[in-house]
C-alpha positions as CSV (number, residue, x, y, z in Angstrom):
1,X,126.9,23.9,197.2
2,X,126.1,27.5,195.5
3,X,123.4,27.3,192.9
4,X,126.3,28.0,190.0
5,X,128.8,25.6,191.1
6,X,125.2,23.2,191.3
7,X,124.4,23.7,187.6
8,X,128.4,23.2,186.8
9,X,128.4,20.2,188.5
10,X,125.2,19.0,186.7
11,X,126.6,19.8,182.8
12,X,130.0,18.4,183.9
13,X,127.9,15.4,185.1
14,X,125.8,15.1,181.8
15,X,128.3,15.2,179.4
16,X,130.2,12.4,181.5
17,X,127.1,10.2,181.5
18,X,125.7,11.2,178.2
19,X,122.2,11.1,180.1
20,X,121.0,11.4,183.4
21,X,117.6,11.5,185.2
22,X,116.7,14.6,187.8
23,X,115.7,11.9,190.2
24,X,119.5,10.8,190.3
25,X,121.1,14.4,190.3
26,X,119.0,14.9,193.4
27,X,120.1,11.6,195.1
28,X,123.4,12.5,194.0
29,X,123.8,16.1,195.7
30,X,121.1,15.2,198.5
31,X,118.8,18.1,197.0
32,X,115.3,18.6,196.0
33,X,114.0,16.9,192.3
34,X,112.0,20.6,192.1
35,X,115.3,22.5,192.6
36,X,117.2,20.0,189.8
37,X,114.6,20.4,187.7
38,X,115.0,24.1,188.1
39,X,118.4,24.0,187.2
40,X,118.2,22.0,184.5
41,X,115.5,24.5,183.1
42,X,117.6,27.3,183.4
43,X,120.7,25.0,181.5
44,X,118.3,24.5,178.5
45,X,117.2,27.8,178.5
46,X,121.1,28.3,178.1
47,X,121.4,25.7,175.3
48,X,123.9,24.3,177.5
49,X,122.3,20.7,178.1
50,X,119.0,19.4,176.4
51,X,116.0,18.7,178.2
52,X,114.2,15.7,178.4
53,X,111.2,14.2,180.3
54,X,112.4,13.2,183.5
55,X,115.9,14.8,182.9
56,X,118.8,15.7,180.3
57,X,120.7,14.6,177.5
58,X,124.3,16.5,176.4
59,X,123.6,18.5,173.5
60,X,125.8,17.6,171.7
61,X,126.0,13.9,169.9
62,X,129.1,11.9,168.8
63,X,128.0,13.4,165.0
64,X,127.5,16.7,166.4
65,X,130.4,19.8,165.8
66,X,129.3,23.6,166.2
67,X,129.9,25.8,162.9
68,X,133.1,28.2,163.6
69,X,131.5,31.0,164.0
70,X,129.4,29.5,167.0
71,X,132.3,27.7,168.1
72,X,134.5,30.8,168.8
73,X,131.7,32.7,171.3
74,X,130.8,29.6,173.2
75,X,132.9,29.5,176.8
76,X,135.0,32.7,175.4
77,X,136.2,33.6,178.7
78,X,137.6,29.6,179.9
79,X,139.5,29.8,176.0
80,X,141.2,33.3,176.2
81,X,142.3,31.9,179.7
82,X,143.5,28.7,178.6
83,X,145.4,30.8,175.6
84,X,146.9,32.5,178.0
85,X,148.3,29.5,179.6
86,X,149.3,28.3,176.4
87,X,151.4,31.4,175.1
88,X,153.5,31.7,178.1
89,X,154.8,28.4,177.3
90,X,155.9,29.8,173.6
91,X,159.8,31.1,173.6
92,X,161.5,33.6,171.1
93,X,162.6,30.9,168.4
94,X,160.5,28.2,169.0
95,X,158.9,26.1,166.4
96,X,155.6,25.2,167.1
97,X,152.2,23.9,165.4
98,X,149.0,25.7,166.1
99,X,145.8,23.4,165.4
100,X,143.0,24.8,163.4
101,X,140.4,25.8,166.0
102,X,139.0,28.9,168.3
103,X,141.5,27.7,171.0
104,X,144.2,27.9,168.6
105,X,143.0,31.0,167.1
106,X,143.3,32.7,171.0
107,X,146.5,31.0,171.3
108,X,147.8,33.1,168.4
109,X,145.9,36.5,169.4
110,X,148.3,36.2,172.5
111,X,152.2,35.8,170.5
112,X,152.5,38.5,168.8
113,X,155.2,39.8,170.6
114,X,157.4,37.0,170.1
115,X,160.5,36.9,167.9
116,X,161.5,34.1,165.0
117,X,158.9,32.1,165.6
118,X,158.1,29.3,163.1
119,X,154.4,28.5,162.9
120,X,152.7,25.7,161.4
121,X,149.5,25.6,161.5
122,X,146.5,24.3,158.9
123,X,144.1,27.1,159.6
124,X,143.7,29.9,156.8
125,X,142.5,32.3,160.0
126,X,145.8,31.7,162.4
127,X,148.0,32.1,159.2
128,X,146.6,35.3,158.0
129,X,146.0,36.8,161.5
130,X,150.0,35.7,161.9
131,X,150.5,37.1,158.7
132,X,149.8,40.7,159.3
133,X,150.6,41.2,162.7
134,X,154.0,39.3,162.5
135,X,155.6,39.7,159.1
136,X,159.0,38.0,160.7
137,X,157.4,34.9,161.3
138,X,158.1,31.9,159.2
139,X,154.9,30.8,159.0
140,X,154.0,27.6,157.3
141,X,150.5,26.7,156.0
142,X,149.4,23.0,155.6
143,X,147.3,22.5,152.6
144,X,144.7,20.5,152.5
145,X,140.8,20.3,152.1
146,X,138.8,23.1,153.6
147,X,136.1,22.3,156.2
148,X,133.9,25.3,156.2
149,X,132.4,24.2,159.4
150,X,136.0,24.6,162.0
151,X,137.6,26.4,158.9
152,X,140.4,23.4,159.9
153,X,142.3,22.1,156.4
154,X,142.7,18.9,156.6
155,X,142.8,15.3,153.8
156,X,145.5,14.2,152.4
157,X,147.3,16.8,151.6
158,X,147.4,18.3,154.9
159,X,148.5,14.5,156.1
160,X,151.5,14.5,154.1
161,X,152.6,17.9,155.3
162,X,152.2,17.0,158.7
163,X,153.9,13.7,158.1
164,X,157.1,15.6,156.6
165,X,157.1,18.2,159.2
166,X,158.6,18.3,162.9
167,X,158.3,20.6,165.6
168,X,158.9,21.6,169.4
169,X,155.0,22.1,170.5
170,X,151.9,21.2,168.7
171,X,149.0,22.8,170.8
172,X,145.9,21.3,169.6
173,X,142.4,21.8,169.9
174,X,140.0,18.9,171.8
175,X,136.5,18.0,170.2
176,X,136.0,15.2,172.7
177,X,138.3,13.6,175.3
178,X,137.7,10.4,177.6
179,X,139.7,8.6,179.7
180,X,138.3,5.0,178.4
181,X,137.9,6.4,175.0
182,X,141.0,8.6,174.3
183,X,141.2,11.9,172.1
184,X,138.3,12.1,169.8
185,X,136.9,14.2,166.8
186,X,133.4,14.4,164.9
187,X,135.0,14.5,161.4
188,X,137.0,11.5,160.2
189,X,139.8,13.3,157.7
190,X,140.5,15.9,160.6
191,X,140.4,12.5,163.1
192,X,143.3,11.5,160.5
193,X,145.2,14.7,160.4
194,X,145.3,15.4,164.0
195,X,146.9,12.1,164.1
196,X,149.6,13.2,161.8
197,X,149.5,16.5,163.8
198,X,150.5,14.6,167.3
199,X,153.0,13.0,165.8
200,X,155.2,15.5,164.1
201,X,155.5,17.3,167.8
202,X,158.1,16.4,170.7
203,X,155.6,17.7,173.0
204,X,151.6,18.0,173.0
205,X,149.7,20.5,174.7
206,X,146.4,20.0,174.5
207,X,143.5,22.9,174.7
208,X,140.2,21.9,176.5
209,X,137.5,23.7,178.0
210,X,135.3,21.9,180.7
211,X,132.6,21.1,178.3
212,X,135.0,19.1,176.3
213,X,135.7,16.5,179.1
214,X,133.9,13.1,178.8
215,X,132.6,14.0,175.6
216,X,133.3,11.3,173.1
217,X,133.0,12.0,169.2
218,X,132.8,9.4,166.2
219,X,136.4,9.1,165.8
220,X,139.4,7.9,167.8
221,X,142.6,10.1,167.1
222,X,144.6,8.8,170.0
223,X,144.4,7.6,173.6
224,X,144.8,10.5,176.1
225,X,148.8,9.4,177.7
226,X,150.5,10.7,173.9
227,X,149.1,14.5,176.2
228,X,152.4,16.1,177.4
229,X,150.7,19.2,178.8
230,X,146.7,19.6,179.2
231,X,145.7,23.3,179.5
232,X,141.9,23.7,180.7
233,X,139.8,26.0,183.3
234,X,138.9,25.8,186.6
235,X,135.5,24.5,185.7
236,X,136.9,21.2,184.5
237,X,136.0,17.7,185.9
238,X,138.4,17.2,189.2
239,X,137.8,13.4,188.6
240,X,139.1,13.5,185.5
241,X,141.9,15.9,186.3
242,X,143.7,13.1,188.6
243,X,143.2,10.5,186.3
244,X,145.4,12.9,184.0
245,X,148.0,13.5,186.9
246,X,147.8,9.6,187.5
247,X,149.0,8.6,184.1
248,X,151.9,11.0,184.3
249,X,150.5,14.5,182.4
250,X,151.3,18.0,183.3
251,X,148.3,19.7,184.3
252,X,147.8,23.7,184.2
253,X,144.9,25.1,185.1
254,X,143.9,28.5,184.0
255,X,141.7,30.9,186.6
């Protein structure tokens, strides 16, 4: 195993676990503690993992959500792949539903050469973006409460839209996702509107990047089989992959 594909394997590996020792990684890949603890250096260094004494921790917490901003550079090259992905499955005259999120917001960098597309969306950025580059779309803005963190709108008002409002695709963005523990999300009124979101949508295409996968967040949207379609890199957990193709989900991978 490559030194990369090693240190992939190790973050995939600590945000399943939550926590692991380098004592373990080593028993695990039948390697050195001095070369893990290398690694792991170099993933800190990264601020891709967090180091403890003895081994690492995943950075980020159930509580934990990156500001937008910081969101939308962090594993730029797996999302504008995954957009991709997503895009080509958007047809002239579709209706769809783009989720607030940096996903999303690649998703709708790569339409605008589509034709009569409705677009729903609760994200002031995918609107206004949609806005001026595609003047013929019907697009559809939610309402709701501003979170000035994702820039997502979300609340009640965003709820009731959603609840009144049906569409073809919904792609939506993934804060967390576990096989055990389902689809989940850090904030507890966007937990509530994604709900609202899935279910407004004949089919759901979720948006993941590796670092997403075994991840879990504070709150439970929905358990991972109401995924139609599950869009994420080539860096993304194989385990986890056939446990998706096992309970019947489309799988496409992006390279």
């Amino acid at each position: 195993m490559l030194g990369e594909e090693r240190r992939q394997y190790i973050i995939n590996l600590v945000n399943k676990t939550g926590s692991i020792s380098a004592s373990e990684i080593a028993k695990l890949l039948n390697i050195s503690e001095a070369t893990i603890r290398r690694d792991l250096n170099k993933l800190a260094n990264k601020g891709l993992i967090k180091r403890t004494h003895g081994g690492a921790i995943n950075i980020n917490s159930v509580g934990y959500e990156l500001k937008f901003e910081i969101q939308k550079e962090k594993n730029i090259e797996e999302k504008k792949r995954i957009a991709l992905e997503a895009s080509s499955l958007i047809v002239d005259g579709d209706v769809i539903l783009i989720e607030a999120g940096t996903t999303g917001y690649q998703v709708a960098l790569n339409i605008t050469n589509r034709k009569e597309l409705t677009v729903v969306t609760n994200s002031c950025d995918i609107a206004v973006l949609l806005g001026k580059t595609n003047p013929q779309f019907k697009i559809i803005l939610s309402g709701g409460i501003l979170n000035t963190d994702t820039h997502a709108l979300t609340g009640p008002i965003a709820d009731y839209s959603f609840r009144n409002t049906f569409v073809d695709k919904a792609f939506i963005g993934i804060s967390g996702i576990d096989i055990d523990k389902g689809i989940t999300a850090v904030d507890p009124l966007e937990a509530q509107t994604k709900k609202y979101i899935i279910n407004s949508a004949k089919n759901i295409i979720a948006l993941c990047d590796f670092s997403k996968i075994g991840h879990i967040c504070m709150n439970l949207v929905a358990p991972v089989k109401v995924i139609n379609t599950f869009i994420t890199d080539d860096k993304a957990d194989k385990d986890f992959i056939e446990k998706l193709k096992e309970l019947g989900i489309e799988i496409i991978i992006s390279y």
